[in-house]
C-alpha positions, 0 to 999 in steps of 0.5 A: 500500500505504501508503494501506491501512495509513493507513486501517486505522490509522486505523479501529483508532484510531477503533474503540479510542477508541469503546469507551473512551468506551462503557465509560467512560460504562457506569460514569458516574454520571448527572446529569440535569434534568426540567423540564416544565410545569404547566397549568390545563386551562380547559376540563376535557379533560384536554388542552392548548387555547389557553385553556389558563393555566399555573399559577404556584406550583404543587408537584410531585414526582418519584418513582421506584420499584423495577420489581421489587418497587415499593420507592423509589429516588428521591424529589426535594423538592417543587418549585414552578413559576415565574410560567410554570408551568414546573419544573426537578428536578435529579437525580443517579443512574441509574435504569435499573430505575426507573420515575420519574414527575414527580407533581402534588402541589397547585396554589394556584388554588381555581378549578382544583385538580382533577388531570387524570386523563390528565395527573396524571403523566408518566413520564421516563427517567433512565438513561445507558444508554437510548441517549438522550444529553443530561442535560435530560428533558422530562416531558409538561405536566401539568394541574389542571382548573377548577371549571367550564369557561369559557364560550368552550370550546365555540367553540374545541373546535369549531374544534379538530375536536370535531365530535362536539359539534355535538349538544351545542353547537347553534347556537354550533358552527362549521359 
């Protein structure tokens, strides 16, 4: 008898904890990190390859707007990318009727300062109460597209799978 009552003490001290930590956290003020990465899409795809070059110094931003009736919530400074093409955003708020979105603002290259259509921009959710723990959001890559594509594309999209291109490419696609 005394090991049941062990257990249910013990499952009602678990159970009361649990929603202290729920309730507590219901009301917290969120912290959270975006960070992502910014690219040049070398062979205008408008997605990543192995040619694919990261752009340093390029700016981008993060703007959130109301669900509702598209009002602004949130909108960060612009931020620049490090030598690796990668940014960080610090954020303090919770956006649950928000849609934030991390946006290309402008990139330094000349040769590639096209924004990708697909990858303009990319949506992060930044709320406490999504179920997902954790303070780091990760936003997708995001691409400037070059002025022309390099020469060596065709190969490599070949070995990719583009096989769609073999009418395109004539004798320079892989069998």
């Amino acid at each position: 008898m005394a090991k049941s009552s062990e257990i249910t003490l013990l499952f009602f001290i678990v159970c009361i904890s649990s929603s202290f930590t729920f309730s507590h956290g219901a009301g917290k003020q969120g912290k959270f990190t975006v960070v992502g990465k910014v690219y040049c899409d070398t062979c205008r795809v408008e997605f990543e390859t192995k040619l694919s070059e990261p752009i340093s110094g390029a700016t981008v931003k993060l703007e959130c707007n109301n669900r509702t009736d598209d009002t602004s919530t949130f909108q960060s400074p612009e931020v620049t990318t490090s030598a690796k093409g990668e940014f960080r955003i610090d954020v303090t708020g919770d956006y649950e009727d928000s849609d934030c979105d991390v946006v290309l603002k402008k990139s330094p290259r000349q040769d590639c300062s096209e924004p990708t259509e697909s990858w303009r921009k990319s949506r992060v959710v930044l709320t406490t109460k999504d179920g997902v723990s954790g303070d780091i959001r990760h936003a997708n890559n995001l691409g400037f597209k070059r002025k022309e594509a390099l020469p060596q594309c065709k190969q490599v999209l070949t070995e990719m799978g583009y096989f769609e291109l073999k009418d395109e490419l004539g004798s320079e696609a892989a069998p």
